[in-house]
N, C-alpha and C positions, 0 to 999 in steps of 0.2 A: 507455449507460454500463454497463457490464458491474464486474457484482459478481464479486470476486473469494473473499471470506472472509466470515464473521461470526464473532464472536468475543465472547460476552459484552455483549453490547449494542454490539462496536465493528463497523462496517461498512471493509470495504475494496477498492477499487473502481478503474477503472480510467474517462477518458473514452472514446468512442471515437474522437476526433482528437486521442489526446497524440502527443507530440513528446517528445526526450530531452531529457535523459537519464531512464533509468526512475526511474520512480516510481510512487508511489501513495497516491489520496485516502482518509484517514482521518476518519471521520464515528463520532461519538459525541451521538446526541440532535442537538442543534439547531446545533454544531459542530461544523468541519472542519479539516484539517489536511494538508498534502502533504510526504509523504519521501520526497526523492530518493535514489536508493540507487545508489552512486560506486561501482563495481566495476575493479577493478586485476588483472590476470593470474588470470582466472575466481574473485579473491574478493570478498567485501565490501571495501573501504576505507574507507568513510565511510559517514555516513547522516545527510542535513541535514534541517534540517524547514525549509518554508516556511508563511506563513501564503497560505492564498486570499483572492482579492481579492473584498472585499462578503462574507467571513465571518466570525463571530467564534473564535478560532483556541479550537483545546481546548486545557482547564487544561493546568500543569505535569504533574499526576499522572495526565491521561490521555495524553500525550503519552509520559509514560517507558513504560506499557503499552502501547503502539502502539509504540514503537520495539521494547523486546524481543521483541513477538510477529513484529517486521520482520526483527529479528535471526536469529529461529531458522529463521522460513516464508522468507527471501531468495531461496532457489535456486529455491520453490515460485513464487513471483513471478515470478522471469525468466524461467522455463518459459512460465507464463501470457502473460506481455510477448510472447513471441517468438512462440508459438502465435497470439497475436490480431493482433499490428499487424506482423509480421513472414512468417506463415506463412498469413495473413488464417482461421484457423478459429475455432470457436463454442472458446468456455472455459462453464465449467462453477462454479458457487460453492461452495465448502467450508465449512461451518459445523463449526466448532472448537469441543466441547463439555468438554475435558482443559484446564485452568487450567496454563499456564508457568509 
């Protein structure tokens, strides 16, 4: 499972047998959390959260911080998406030390 980000204690991550639409797993401590990120003529459109199954989902208020940090890193993600399950190469994890 390839780490994609760290962020503040959030981890964010990718399987290595996802399927679409992209996404990405959000783990904060002992919870997790999956946002799908709905992109429409090369931009964001949406961003849903799902919960995983057998986890218990993160709060509200890490959820809102995992989305904005989704919102701003998006394009940094589909890059990584398309480099790894796309273009089959290593990605690399970025640790995010600058607060959004």
């Amino acid at each position: 499972m390839p780490k994609i980000f760290e962020y503040f204690g959030f981890i964010f991550y990718f399987y290595s047998n996802e399927h679409e639409p992209i996404h990405v797993h959000v783990m904060h401590g002992a919870r997790e959390s999956i946002f799908d990120l709905i992109m429409m003529d090369g931009e964001l459109a949406e961003l849903n959260v799902r919960e995983k199954k057998g986890a218990e989902p993160l709060p509200e208020r890490d959820k809102r911080t995992a989305e904005a940090f989704i919102r701003k890193y998006h394009k940094n993600i589909i890059d990584k998406w398309v480099k790894f399950f796309v273009l089959k190469q290593s990605i690399r994890s970025t640790n995010i030390k600058k607060k959004l």
